[in-house]
N, C-alpha and C positions, 0 to 999 in steps of 0.2 A: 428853634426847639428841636431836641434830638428826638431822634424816631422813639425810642425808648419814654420817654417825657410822654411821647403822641399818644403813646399805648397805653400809657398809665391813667392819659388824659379820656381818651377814647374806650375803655376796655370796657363799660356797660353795655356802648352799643355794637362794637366785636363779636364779641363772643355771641353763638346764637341760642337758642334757646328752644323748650321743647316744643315750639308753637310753628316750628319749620320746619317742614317734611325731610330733609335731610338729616336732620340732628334728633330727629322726636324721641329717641332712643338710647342718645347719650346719655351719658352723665358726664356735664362740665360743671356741675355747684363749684368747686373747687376756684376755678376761678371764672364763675359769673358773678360779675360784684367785689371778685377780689382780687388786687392789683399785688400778684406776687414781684419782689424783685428779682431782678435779672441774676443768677448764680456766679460767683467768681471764681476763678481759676484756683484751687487750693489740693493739698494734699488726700488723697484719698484715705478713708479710713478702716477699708477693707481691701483684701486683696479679694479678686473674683476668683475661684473656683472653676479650672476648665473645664469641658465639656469633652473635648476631642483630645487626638495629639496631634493637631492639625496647627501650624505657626500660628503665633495668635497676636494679634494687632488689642492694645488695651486704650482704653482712653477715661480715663477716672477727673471727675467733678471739671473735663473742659480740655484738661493735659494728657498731653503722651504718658503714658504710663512704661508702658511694654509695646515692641514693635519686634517684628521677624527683620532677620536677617535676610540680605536683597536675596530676594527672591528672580533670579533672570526671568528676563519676560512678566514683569510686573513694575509695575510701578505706583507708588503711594506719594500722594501730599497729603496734609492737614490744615484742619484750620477750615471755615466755609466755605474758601476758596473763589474761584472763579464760578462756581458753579451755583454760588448765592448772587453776581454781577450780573448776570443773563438772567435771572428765574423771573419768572411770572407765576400766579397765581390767580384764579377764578375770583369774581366776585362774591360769589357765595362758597368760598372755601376761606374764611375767614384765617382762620388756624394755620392756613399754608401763609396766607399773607403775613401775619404774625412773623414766621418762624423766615420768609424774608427779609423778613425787618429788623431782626434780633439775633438770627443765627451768629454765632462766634465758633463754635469747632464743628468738627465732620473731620469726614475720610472721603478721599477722591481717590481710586482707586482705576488702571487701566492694564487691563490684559491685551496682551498685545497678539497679533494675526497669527495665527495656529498654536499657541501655547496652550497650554493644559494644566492648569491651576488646580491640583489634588485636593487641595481643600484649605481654608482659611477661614479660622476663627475672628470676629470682631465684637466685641466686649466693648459698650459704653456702659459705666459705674458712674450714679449722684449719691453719694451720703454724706454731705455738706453738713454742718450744726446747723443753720439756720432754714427755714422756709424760702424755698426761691423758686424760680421756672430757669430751666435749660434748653434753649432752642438747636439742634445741632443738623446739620445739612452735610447730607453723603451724596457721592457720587460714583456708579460703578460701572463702568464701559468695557466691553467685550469686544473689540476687531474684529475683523472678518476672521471663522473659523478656528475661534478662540473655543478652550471648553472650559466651565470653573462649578468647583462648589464653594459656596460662601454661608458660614454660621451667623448673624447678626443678632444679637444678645443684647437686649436693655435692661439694665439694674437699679430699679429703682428704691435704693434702699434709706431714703429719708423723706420720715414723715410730711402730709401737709406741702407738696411740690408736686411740679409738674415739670416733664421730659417730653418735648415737642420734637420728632423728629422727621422730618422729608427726605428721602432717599429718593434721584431719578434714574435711573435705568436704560441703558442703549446697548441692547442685544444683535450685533454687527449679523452679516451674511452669513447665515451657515453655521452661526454661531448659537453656543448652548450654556444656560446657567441655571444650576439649581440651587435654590437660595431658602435657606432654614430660617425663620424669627422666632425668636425665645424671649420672653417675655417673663420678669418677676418683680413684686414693689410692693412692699410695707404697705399698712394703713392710711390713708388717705392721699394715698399717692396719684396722680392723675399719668398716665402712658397715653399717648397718641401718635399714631406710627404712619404716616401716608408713603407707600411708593408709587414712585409715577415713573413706567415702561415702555420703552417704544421696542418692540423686533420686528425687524427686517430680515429679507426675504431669506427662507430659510431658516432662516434661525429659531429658537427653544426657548421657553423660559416654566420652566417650574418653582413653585413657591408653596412652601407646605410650612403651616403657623397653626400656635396650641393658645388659647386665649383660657388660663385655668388658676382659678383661684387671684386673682387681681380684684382691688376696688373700684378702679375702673378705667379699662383698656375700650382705647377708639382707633379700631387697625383697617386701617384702607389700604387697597391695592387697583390702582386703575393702571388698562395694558391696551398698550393701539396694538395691533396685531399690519403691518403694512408691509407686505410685502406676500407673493407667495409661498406657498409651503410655511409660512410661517405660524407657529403653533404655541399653545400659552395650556401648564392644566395649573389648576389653583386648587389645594387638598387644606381643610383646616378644621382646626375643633373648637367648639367651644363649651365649658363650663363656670357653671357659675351657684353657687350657694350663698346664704345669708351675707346681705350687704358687701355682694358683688355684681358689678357688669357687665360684660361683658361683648361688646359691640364692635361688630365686622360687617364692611362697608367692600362689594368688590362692583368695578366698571369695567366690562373690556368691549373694546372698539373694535369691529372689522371693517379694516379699509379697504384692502385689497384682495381681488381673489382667490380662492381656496388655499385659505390660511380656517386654524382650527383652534380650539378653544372648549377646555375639559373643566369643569369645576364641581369638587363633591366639599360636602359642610355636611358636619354632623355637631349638635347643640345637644346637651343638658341643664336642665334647669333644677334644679336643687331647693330645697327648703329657703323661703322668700329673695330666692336669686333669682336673674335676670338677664338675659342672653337674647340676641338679635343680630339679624343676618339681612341682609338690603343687597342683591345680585342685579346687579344692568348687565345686559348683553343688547349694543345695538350693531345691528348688520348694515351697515350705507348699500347706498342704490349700486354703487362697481361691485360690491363683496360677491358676487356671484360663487356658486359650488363652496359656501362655506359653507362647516358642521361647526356647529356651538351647542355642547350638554352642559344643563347645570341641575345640580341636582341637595337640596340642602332637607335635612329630615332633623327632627327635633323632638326630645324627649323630655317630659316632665315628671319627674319622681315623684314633686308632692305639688295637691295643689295650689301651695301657696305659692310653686315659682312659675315663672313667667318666661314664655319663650314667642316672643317676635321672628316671623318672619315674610319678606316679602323680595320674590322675585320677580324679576322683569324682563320681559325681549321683546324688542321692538327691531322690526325687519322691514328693510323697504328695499329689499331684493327679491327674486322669483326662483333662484334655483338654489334651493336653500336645504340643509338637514338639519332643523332645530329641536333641540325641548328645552323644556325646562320643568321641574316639580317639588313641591313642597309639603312634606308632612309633620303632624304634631298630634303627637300620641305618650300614653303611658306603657308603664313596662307589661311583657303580657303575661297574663296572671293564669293564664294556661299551662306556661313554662316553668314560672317562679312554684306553681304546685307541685308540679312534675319535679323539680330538683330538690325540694323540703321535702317529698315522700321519700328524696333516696338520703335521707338524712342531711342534706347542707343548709346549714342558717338561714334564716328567710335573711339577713341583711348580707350573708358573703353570696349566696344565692345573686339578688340584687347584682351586687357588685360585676358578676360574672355575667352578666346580661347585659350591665353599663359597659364591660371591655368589650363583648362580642359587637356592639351598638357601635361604638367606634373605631372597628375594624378595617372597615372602607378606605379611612383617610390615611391609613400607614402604607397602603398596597401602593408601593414604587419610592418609600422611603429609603431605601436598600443601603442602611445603612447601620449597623446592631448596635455602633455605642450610641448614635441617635436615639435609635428606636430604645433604646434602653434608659438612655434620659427621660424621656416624655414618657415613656411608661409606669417609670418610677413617680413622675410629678402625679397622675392618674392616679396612681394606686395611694397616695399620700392623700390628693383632694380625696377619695372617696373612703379613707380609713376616718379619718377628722368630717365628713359630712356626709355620713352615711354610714358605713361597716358602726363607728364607735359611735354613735348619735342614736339607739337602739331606743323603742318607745317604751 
């Protein structure tokens, strides 16, 4: 029987459900109960819209689309590669095990020992005619004292499908990567996006992701931290308004000592939307002189929407600098007076409370057409669920 056949066979008891502490927050209806087919390789029916002018690597319904010219000191294959041969997946990560099983494209991607990767765009695009799932598996490796910024962009722009993808991560010596997820998808579209990072000693990884206006997005990012000086910050937002979800999932591991670990979240919850944040930070018994902050605050506009959250740190070392905190609150109606007395709309009022509220997560974005992307998605979610949605 092929693995496919297994999954079709299997996929009631797969998939998990909201009765299990890891998923209670999803939303996979989509396919709990429903055995989409596997997507084919076909022409795309949209060209994607760049973001950057950064080389841009495409990869549309499975196929190469668009690829940058060789880039020295990089290196691309396609396809799931070797890097589907080797993988393992948790027992209770269903979803990875899945996208073992079925992965057909990805990017494997290797910067090579002290190169400097100015920036690179990656664009997967689905908008196939029919209902299907996409499983697709990346791989991004940084040598020792390698430095890169990477965009990674999923489009999901056909209805009633799901886009499964695992990206794993090997952050060399010394070495450093800042890595953008963007994230868009039609109606009943299902996004589930896991990276799984190892850096070593020395080495950086930042990763800053906008989870906004999607049906429903499940973004994990789990990071071992092994080696000295080795350091991880994780900055992200999330919104969500009517018959959205919005669901971020972070783990990071300290193995070794005085290695660091930064994380800020900032959530909106909108008119019967739904946002959730679930942080692990465990420190092992060798992590000695690690600092681990995590910090996720959460807003709810109305209170029909719903904002989940739960952080964790568990420490079984002694010389440690930890926190962690978690707040959920409404806008303050102290301020929203104060700026309707000086004449501004109680709803662009609002609005201007909601950007100042998500401030946090741009500090060290240092990038203006970035910052000007996701600004723009912002100010669109909140004109369509909020500014123009006046009572």
């Amino acid at each position: 029987m092929s693995k496919s056949a297994t999954y079709a066979k299997d996929a009631k008891h797969l998939i998990p459900g909201p009765r299990e502490e890891n998923w209670r927050y999803a939303d996979l209806s989509l396919i709990r109960g429903n055995v989409l087919p596997i997507a084919k390789e076909e022409p795309t029916l949209h060209k994607p819209i760049p973001i950057s002018k950064w080389p841009r690597l495409v990869i549309g319904n499975g196929k190469v689309v668009e690829k940058p010219e060789t880039l020295k000191g990089l290196e691309v294959t396609f396809g799931a590669g070797e890097n589907k041969k080797s993988a393992t997946a948790p027992a209770d990560h269903p979803l990875e095990r899945i996208n073992n099983d079925l992965a057909t494209a990805g990017v494997q991607i290797t910067i090579s020992k002290d190169y400097n990767l100015a920036g690179l765009e990656i664009i997967f695009v689905e908008d196939g005619p029919k209902e299907s799932a996409r499983h697709l598996k990346n791989m991004i490796v940084l040598e020792e004292d390698a430095k890169a910024k990477i965009l990674l962009r999923t489009l999901g722009q056909r209805g009633a499908s799901w886009v499964n993808t695992v990206t794993t991560v090997s952050v060399g010596k010394n070495a450093g990567l800042f890595l953008v997820t963007d994230f868009e998808a039609v109606q009943k579209t299902l996004i589930s996006s896991l990276i799984k990072a190892q850096v070593y000693k020395g080495g950086s990884l930042d990763i800053f992701s906008l989870g906004i206006g999607l049906p429903s997005l499940r973004n994990e990012v789990e990071v071992k931290l092994k080696g000295k000086g080795a350091r991880t910050n994780l900055k992200g937002g999330l919104l969500a308004a009517e018959g959205e979800v919005i669901d971020f999932v972070t783990r990071i591991f300290h193995t070794s000592p005085g290695a660091n670990s930064d994380q800020t979240f900032r959530a909106v919850a909108g008119r019967k939307g739904k946002t959730a944040y679930q942080g692990r930070v465990v420190v092992e018994k060798d992590a000695q002189k690690t600092e681990a902050h995590q910090s996720c605050k959460n807003l709810i506009l109305e209170r029909t929407g719903e904002a989940n959250v739960k952080p964790e740190l568990l420490i079984f070392a002694d010389d440690v600098i930890c926190s962690h905190g978690a707040t959920v609150g409404e806008l303050d109606e102290a301020s929203l007076f104060y700026m309707m007395q000086r004449g501004i709309p109680k709803e662009e009022a609002k609005a201007l409370l909601v950007r100042a509220f998500l401030g946090d997560i741009f500090e060290g974005l240092n990038d203006q057409v970035l910052m000007a992307h996701f600004e723009q998605k912002i100010d669109t979610w909140m004109q369509q669920n909020l500014v123009g949605k006046k009572k």
